[in-house]
C-alpha positions, -999 to +999 in steps of 0.1 A: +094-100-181+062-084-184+068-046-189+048-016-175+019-006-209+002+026-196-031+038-205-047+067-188-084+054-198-075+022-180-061+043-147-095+061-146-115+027-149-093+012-120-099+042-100-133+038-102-135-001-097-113+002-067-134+029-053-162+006-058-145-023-042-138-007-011-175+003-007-186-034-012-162-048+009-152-022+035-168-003+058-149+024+055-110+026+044-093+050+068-057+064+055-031+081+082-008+105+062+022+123+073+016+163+061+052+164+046+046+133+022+029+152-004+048+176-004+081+151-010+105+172-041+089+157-069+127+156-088+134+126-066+118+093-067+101+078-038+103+038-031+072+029-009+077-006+008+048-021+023+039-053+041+020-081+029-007-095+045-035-094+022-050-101-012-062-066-014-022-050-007-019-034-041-055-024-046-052+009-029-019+020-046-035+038-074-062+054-050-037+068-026-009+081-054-047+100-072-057+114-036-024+124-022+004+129-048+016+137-078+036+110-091+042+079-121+030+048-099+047+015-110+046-019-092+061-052-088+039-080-090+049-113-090+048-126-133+022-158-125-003-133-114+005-101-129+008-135-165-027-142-157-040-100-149-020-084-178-047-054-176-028-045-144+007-033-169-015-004-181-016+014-150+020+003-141+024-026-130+056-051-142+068-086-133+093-102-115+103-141-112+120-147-083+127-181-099+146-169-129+176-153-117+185-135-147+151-124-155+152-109-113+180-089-124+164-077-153+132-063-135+155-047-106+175-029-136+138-020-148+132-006-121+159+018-117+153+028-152+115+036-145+126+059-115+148+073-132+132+081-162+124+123-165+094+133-157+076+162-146+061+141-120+076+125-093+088+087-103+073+062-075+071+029-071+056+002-047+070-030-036+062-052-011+099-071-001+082-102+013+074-116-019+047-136-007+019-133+016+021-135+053+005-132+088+001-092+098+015-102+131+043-124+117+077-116+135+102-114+124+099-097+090+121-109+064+124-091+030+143-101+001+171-078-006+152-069-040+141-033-029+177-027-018+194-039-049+172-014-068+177+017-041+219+008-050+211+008-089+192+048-086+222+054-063+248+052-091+232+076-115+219+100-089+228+116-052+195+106-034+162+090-033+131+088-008+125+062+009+087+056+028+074+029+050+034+017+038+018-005+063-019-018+065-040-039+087-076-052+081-098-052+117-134-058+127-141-030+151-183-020+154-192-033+123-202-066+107-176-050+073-144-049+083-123-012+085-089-011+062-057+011+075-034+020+057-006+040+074+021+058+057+055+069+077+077+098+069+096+100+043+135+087+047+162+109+027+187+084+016+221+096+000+247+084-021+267+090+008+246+070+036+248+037+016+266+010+039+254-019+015+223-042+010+219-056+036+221-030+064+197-013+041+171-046+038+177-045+075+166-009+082+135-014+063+125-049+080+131-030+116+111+002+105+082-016+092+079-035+122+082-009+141+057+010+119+031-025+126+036-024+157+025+008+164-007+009+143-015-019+159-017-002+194-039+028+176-062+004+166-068-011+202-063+018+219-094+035+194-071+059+190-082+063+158-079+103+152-047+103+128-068+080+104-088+099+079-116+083+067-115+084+030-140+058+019-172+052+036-188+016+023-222+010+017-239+000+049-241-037+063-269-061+076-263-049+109-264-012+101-294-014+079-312-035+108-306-007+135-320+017+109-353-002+104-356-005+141-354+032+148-380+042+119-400+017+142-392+041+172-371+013+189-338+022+190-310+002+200-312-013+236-354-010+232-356-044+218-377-064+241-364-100+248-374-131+233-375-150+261-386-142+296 
Protein backbone atom coordinates (compact mmCIF):
# COMPACT_ATOMS: atom_id res chain seq x y z
CA UNK A 1 0.00 0.00 0.00
CA UNK A 2 1.16 3.23 -1.08
CA UNK A 3 0.99 5.55 2.02
CA UNK A 4 0.00 9.26 2.35
CA UNK A 5 4.02 11.45 2.04
CA UNK A 6 2.95 15.12 2.74
CA UNK A 7 4.80 18.02 1.52
CA UNK A 8 3.34 21.50 1.89
CA UNK A 9 5.60 22.87 -1.19
CA UNK A 10 4.00 20.14 -3.26
CA UNK A 11 0.25 21.22 -1.95
CA UNK A 12 1.05 24.87 -3.06
CA UNK A 13 2.30 23.66 -6.63
CA UNK A 14 -0.94 21.45 -7.00
CA UNK A 15 -3.02 24.35 -6.04
CA UNK A 16 -1.65 26.30 -8.54
CA UNK A 17 -1.63 23.63 -11.36
CA UNK A 18 -5.21 22.80 -10.69
CA UNK A 19 -6.12 26.39 -10.72
CA UNK A 20 -4.58 26.49 -13.97
CA UNK A 21 -6.24 23.47 -15.28
CA UNK A 22 -9.60 24.58 -14.65
CA UNK A 23 -8.90 27.84 -16.61
CA UNK A 24 -7.72 25.80 -19.64
CA UNK A 25 -10.28 23.47 -19.63
CA UNK A 26 -13.36 25.13 -18.00
CA UNK A 27 -15.18 27.87 -18.55
CA UNK A 28 -15.82 28.58 -15.36
CA UNK A 29 -15.99 25.93 -12.19
CA UNK A 30 -19.06 26.92 -10.21
CA UNK A 31 -19.17 25.40 -6.42
CA UNK A 32 -22.77 25.22 -4.36
CA UNK A 33 -21.83 25.17 -0.62
CA UNK A 34 -24.04 24.68 2.26
CA UNK A 35 -23.18 27.87 4.96
CA UNK A 36 -22.86 25.32 7.91
CA UNK A 37 -20.13 23.09 6.15
CA UNK A 38 -17.31 25.25 7.06
CA UNK A 39 -18.18 25.80 10.01
CA UNK A 40 -18.42 21.65 10.74
CA UNK A 41 -16.42 21.17 14.68
CA UNK A 42 -13.20 20.73 13.47
CA UNK A 43 -12.58 17.85 16.48
CA UNK A 44 -14.59 15.46 14.32
CA UNK A 45 -13.56 14.10 11.07
CA UNK A 46 -15.63 14.58 7.95
CA UNK A 47 -15.93 11.65 5.25
CA UNK A 48 -16.86 13.33 1.89
CA UNK A 49 -18.22 10.61 -0.66
CA UNK A 50 -18.56 11.66 -4.10
CA UNK A 51 -19.67 10.22 -7.39
CA UNK A 52 -17.58 9.27 -10.17
CA UNK A 53 -18.08 10.19 -13.44
CA UNK A 54 -15.05 11.81 -14.52
CA UNK A 55 -11.34 11.81 -14.98
CA UNK A 56 -11.12 15.22 -13.39
CA UNK A 57 -13.17 13.75 -9.81
CA UNK A 58 -10.28 14.28 -7.53
CA UNK A 59 -8.76 17.34 -9.08
CA UNK A 60 -10.81 19.82 -7.27
CA UNK A 61 -10.35 18.22 -3.71
CA UNK A 62 -7.44 20.12 -2.75
CA UNK A 63 -8.97 23.50 -4.25
CA UNK A 64 -12.23 23.21 -2.35
CA UNK A 65 -10.63 21.91 1.29
CA UNK A 66 -7.92 25.57 0.59
CA UNK A 67 -11.18 27.74 -0.30
CA UNK A 68 -13.60 26.49 2.24
CA UNK A 69 -12.07 24.60 5.20
CA UNK A 70 -9.76 23.96 7.47
CA UNK A 71 -8.90 20.50 7.44
CA UNK A 72 -5.91 17.39 6.62
CA UNK A 73 -7.23 16.20 3.11
CA UNK A 74 -6.42 12.47 2.36
CA UNK A 75 -7.76 10.37 -0.53
CA UNK A 76 -8.17 6.95 -1.89
CA UNK A 77 -7.01 6.32 -5.20
CA UNK A 78 -6.99 3.30 -6.67
CA UNK A 79 -2.82 1.80 -6.30
CA UNK A 80 -2.36 1.29 -10.44
CA UNK A 81 -2.78 4.96 -10.85
CA UNK A 82 -1.99 6.52 -7.73
CA UNK A 83 1.60 3.36 -8.69
CA UNK A 84 2.03 5.29 -11.70
CA UNK A 85 1.26 9.28 -10.02
CA UNK A 86 3.23 8.79 -6.70
CA UNK A 87 3.52 12.74 -6.60
CA UNK A 88 -0.20 12.66 -5.70
CA UNK A 89 0.95 10.87 -1.79
CA UNK A 90 2.47 14.21 -0.95
CA UNK A 91 -0.68 16.05 -0.75
CA UNK A 92 -2.53 13.00 0.66
CA UNK A 93 -3.39 10.74 -1.40
CA UNK A 94 -3.01 6.63 -0.45
CA UNK A 95 -3.83 3.38 -2.36
CA UNK A 96 -6.15 0.79 -2.29
CA UNK A 97 -6.30 -2.67 -4.25
CA UNK A 98 -9.49 -3.89 -4.42
CA UNK A 99 -7.92 -7.04 -5.75
CA UNK A 100 -5.76 -7.85 -2.72
CA UNK A 101 -8.02 -8.46 0.01
CA UNK A 102 -5.73 -8.18 2.79
CA UNK A 103 -4.00 -5.22 1.44
CA UNK A 104 -8.08 -3.56 1.21
CA UNK A 105 -8.26 -4.16 4.77
CA UNK A 106 -5.13 -2.58 5.39
CA UNK A 107 -5.89 0.77 3.60
CA UNK A 108 -9.53 0.85 5.35
CA UNK A 109 -7.61 0.42 8.84
CA UNK A 110 -5.32 3.39 7.31
CA UNK A 111 -7.88 5.15 7.03
CA UNK A 112 -9.41 5.21 10.31
CA UNK A 113 -5.98 5.87 11.66
CA UNK A 114 -5.57 9.07 9.43
CA UNK A 115 -9.00 10.41 10.79
CA UNK A 116 -8.18 9.81 13.74
CA UNK A 117 -4.93 10.95 14.10
CA UNK A 118 -4.86 14.58 16.49
CA UNK A 119 -4.77 17.42 14.90
CA UNK A 120 -5.57 20.83 15.25
CA UNK A 121 -7.31 20.74 12.04
CA UNK A 122 -10.12 18.90 11.17
CA UNK A 123 -9.21 15.16 9.73
CA UNK A 124 -11.02 14.74 6.17
CA UNK A 125 -11.06 12.52 3.75
CA UNK A 126 -12.48 11.88 0.20
CA UNK A 127 -13.61 8.72 -1.32
CA UNK A 128 -15.52 8.03 -4.16
CA UNK A 129 -17.41 4.28 -3.27
CA UNK A 130 -17.81 3.32 -6.89
CA UNK A 131 -14.43 2.38 -7.42
CA UNK A 132 -14.49 2.89 -10.91
CA UNK A 133 -15.80 5.35 -13.37
CA UNK A 134 -19.30 5.56 -14.45
CA UNK A 135 -22.14 7.32 -16.36
CA UNK A 136 -23.32 10.66 -14.29
CA UNK A 137 -26.78 9.41 -15.04
CA UNK A 138 -26.19 5.78 -14.23
CA UNK A 139 -29.05 4.43 -11.95
CA UNK A 140 -28.80 2.71 -9.80
CA UNK A 141 -25.67 3.68 -7.77
CA UNK A 142 -23.80 0.95 -6.35
CA UNK A 143 -20.90 1.60 -3.86
CA UNK A 144 -18.65 -0.82 -2.36
CA UNK A 145 -19.19 -1.05 1.29
CA UNK A 146 -15.41 0.32 1.66
CA UNK A 147 -16.51 3.88 2.93
CA UNK A 148 -18.81 2.10 5.45
CA UNK A 149 -16.29 -0.29 6.77
CA UNK A 150 -14.05 2.67 7.51
CA UNK A 151 -17.12 4.97 9.16
CA UNK A 152 -17.47 1.45 11.66
CA UNK A 153 -13.52 1.44 12.34
CA UNK A 154 -13.69 5.61 13.62
CA UNK A 155 -16.85 4.39 15.33
CA UNK A 156 -14.99 2.18 17.83
CA UNK A 157 -12.51 4.63 19.04
CA UNK A 158 -14.83 7.63 18.95
CA UNK A 159 -18.78 8.69 19.52
CA UNK A 160 -19.33 10.40 16.10
CA UNK A 161 -18.11 11.50 12.82
CA UNK A 162 -19.46 13.74 9.84
CA UNK A 163 -20.58 12.46 7.13
CA UNK A 164 -21.07 14.83 3.55
CA UNK A 165 -22.47 13.98 0.20
CA UNK A 166 -19.96 15.62 -2.90
CA UNK A 167 -21.53 15.38 -6.27
CA UNK A 168 -20.43 16.97 -9.70
CA UNK A 169 -21.55 17.10 -13.20
CA UNK A 170 -19.77 18.49 -16.38
CA UNK A 171 -22.43 20.47 -18.89
CA UNK A 172 -22.18 22.56 -22.08
CA UNK A 173 -24.46 25.40 -21.40
CA UNK A 174 -23.58 28.98 -23.55
CA UNK A 175 -20.19 28.19 -24.13
CA UNK A 176 -17.99 26.19 -26.52
CA UNK A 177 -15.79 25.15 -22.68
CA UNK A 178 -17.78 23.22 -20.75
CA UNK A 179 -19.02 24.60 -16.94
CA UNK A 180 -18.00 22.03 -13.85
CA UNK A 181 -20.51 21.77 -10.64
CA UNK A 182 -19.60 20.60 -7.91
CA UNK A 183 -22.33 20.51 -5.22
CA UNK A 184 -21.76 19.69 -1.63
CA UNK A 185 -24.88 18.60 0.81
CA UNK A 186 -25.10 19.11 4.44
CA UNK A 187 -23.30 17.66 6.73
CA UNK A 188 -24.76 14.17 8.36
CA UNK A 189 -23.98 13.71 12.18
CA UNK A 190 -23.50 10.01 12.58
CA UNK A 191 -23.18 8.48 16.16
CA UNK A 192 -21.98 5.55 17.76
CA UNK A 193 -25.38 5.07 18.62
CA UNK A 194 -27.10 5.34 15.02
CA UNK A 195 -24.98 2.59 13.54
CA UNK A 196 -27.41 -0.32 12.17
CA UNK A 197 -24.45 -2.03 10.20
CA UNK A 198 -22.68 -1.68 6.72
CA UNK A 199 -24.92 -2.06 4.72
CA UNK A 200 -27.83 0.12 5.73
CA UNK A 201 -25.13 2.59 5.94
CA UNK A 202 -23.66 1.89 2.13
CA UNK A 203 -27.32 2.08 1.45
CA UNK A 204 -28.07 5.57 2.89
CA UNK A 205 -25.18 7.01 1.04
CA UNK A 206 -26.15 5.35 -2.48
CA UNK A 207 -29.89 6.84 -1.96
CA UNK A 208 -28.53 10.29 -0.78
CA UNK A 209 -26.22 10.79 -3.56
CA UNK A 210 -28.77 9.99 -5.95
CA UNK A 211 -30.95 11.95 -4.60
CA UNK A 212 -28.23 14.78 -4.33
CA UNK A 213 -27.73 13.98 -8.61
CA UNK A 214 -30.76 14.13 -9.22
CA UNK A 215 -31.48 17.33 -7.98
CA UNK A 216 -28.42 19.20 -9.45
CA UNK A 217 -29.35 17.93 -12.39
CA UNK A 218 -32.77 19.85 -12.40
CA UNK A 219 -30.72 23.20 -11.37
CA UNK A 220 -28.78 22.85 -14.21
CA UNK A 221 -31.86 22.66 -16.68
CA UNK A 222 -33.88 24.67 -14.98
CA UNK A 223 -30.69 27.64 -15.19
CA UNK A 224 -31.41 27.86 -11.84
CA UNK A 225 -28.03 28.35 -11.32
CA UNK A 226 -27.98 31.06 -8.22
CA UNK A 227 -26.83 28.60 -5.36
CA UNK A 228 -23.57 28.00 -7.59
CA UNK A 229 -20.79 30.39 -6.90
CA UNK A 230 -18.60 30.82 -9.47
CA UNK A 231 -15.19 30.30 -8.25
CA UNK A 232 -13.07 29.88 -11.34
CA UNK A 233 -13.60 31.88 -14.43
CA UNK A 234 -11.47 30.09 -17.48
CA UNK A 235 -9.68 31.80 -20.04
CA UNK A 236 -12.09 32.68 -22.85
CA UNK A 237 -12.94 30.28 -25.91
CA UNK A 238 -12.98 30.56 -29.79
CA UNK A 239 -16.39 31.53 -29.62
CA UNK A 240 -16.04 34.17 -26.93
CA UNK A 241 -13.02 35.75 -28.40
CA UNK A 242 -14.95 35.81 -31.94
CA UNK A 243 -17.96 37.79 -30.44
CA UNK A 244 -15.32 40.16 -29.05
CA UNK A 245 -13.60 40.90 -32.31
CA UNK A 246 -16.97 41.40 -33.89
CA UNK A 247 -18.05 44.03 -31.49
CA UNK A 248 -14.60 46.13 -31.74
CA UNK A 249 -15.95 45.97 -35.36
CA UNK A 250 -19.26 47.66 -34.20
CA UNK A 251 -21.21 44.33 -35.17
CA UNK A 252 -22.47 42.82 -32.35
CA UNK A 253 -24.07 39.65 -32.13
CA UNK A 254 -27.26 39.21 -34.40
CA UNK A 255 -25.50 42.18 -36.85
CA UNK A 256 -23.79 39.60 -38.83
CA UNK A 257 -25.06 39.89 -42.36
CA UNK A 258 -25.78 36.52 -44.09
CA UNK A 259 -23.69 34.67 -46.38
CA UNK A 260 -26.06 33.72 -48.54
CA UNK A 261 -29.15 35.54 -49.85
Amino acid sequence: MLKVRRSRAYTRWFGWYSRRQFRRYFHSLRVQMPPSLPAMELDVPVIFYCNHAYWWDGFWSQLCTELYFRQNLFIIIEYPQLEKHRFFTRVGAFSIDRYNARSAVGTLDYAATCLLSPSVRQNALWIFPQGLIEHVDKRPLLFFRGTAGIAERVLKKREDLYLVSVVSRIEYLEDQKPELFLSFGSQTLLGRSDWKGLDTLNGFMQATTEAHLDEVKQQIVDRRLEGFDVVIRGSESVNRRSEAFWRSLGRGRGDEKPLVK
